[in-house]
C-alpha positions as CSV (number, residue, x, y, z in Angstrom):
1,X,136.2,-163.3,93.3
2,X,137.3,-166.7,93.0
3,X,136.1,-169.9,92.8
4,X,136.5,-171.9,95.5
5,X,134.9,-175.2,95.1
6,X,135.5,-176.8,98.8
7,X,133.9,-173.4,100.4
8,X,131.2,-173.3,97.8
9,X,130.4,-177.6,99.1
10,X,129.9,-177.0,102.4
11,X,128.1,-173.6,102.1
12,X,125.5,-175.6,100.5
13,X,125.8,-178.6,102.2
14,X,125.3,-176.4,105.8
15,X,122.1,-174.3,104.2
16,X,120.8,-178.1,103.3
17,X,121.6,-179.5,106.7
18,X,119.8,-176.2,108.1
19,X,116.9,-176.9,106.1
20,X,116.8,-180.2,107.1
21,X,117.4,-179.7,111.1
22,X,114.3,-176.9,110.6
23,X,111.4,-179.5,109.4
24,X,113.1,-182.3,111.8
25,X,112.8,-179.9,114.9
26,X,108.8,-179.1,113.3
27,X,107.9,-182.5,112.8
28,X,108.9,-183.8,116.1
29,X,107.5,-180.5,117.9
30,X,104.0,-181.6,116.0
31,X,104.3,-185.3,117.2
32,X,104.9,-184.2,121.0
33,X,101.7,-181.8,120.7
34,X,99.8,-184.8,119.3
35,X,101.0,-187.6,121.9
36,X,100.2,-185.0,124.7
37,X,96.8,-184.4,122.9
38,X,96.7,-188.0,123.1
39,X,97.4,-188.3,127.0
40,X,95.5,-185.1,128.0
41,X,92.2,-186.2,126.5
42,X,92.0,-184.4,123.3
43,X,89.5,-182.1,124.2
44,X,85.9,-181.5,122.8
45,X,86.1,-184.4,120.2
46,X,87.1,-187.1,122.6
47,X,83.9,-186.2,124.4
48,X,82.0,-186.9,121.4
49,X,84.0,-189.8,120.8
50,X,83.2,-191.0,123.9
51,X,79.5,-190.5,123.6
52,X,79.6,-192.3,120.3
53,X,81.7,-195.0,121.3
54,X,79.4,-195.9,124.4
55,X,78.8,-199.6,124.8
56,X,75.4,-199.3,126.9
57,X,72.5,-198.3,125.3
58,X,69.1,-198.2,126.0
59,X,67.2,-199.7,122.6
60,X,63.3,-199.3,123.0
61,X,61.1,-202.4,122.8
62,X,60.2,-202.0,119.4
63,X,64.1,-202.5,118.4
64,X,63.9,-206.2,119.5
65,X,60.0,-207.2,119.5
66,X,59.6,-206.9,115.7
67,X,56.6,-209.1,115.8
68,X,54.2,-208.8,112.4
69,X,50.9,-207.7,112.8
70,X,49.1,-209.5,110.3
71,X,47.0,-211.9,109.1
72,X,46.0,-213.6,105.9
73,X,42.7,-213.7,104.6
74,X,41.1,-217.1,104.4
75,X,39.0,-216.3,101.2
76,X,41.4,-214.6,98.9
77,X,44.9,-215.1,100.5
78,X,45.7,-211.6,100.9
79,X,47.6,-209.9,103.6
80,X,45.7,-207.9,106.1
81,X,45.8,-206.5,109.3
82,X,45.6,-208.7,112.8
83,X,42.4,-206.8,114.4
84,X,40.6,-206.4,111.1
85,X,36.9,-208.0,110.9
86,X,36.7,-207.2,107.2
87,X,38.7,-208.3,104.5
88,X,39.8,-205.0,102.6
89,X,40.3,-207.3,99.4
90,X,37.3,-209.5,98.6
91,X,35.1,-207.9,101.5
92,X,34.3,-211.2,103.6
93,X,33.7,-211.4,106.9
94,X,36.8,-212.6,109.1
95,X,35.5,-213.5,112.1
């Protein structure tokens, strides 16, 4: 057996380029699945998506009336409730 140092180069060079060609071919093979994905709809997470992403929303009145319920005691400054007759705090009569 000789050595042959041309034929050895491109034996190696073609198993490289092989090599190479093989994860090119995968990588673009995995991009078209994904851009189709894309185009198709994705499936069951772009429903959830869409469901999260939806901009109209029904908020409940409580979200935006956020008025305070209270009152402050005109004997002893504490906070108390609105319909309270009583002050919990110094025991005075409110109304």
């Amino acid at each position: 057996m000789t050595f042959d140092p041309f034929g050895d180069f491109f034996n190696s060079f073609f198993i490289i380029f092989i090599i190479i060609a093989v994860v090119v071919v995968v990588f673009m093979i995995i991009i078209f699945i994904v851009i189709i994905r894309a185009l198709i709809g994705g499936g069951k997470r772009s429903e959830k998506r869409k469901q999260q992403l939806s901009p109209a929303k029904a908020y409940p009145d409580t979200v935006y009336n956020t008025k305070e319920t209270t009152q402050i005691c005109q004997y002893c400054g504490e906070k108390i409730d609105d319909n309270a007759n009583i002050c919990p705090q110094c025991g005075e009569n409110l109304k």
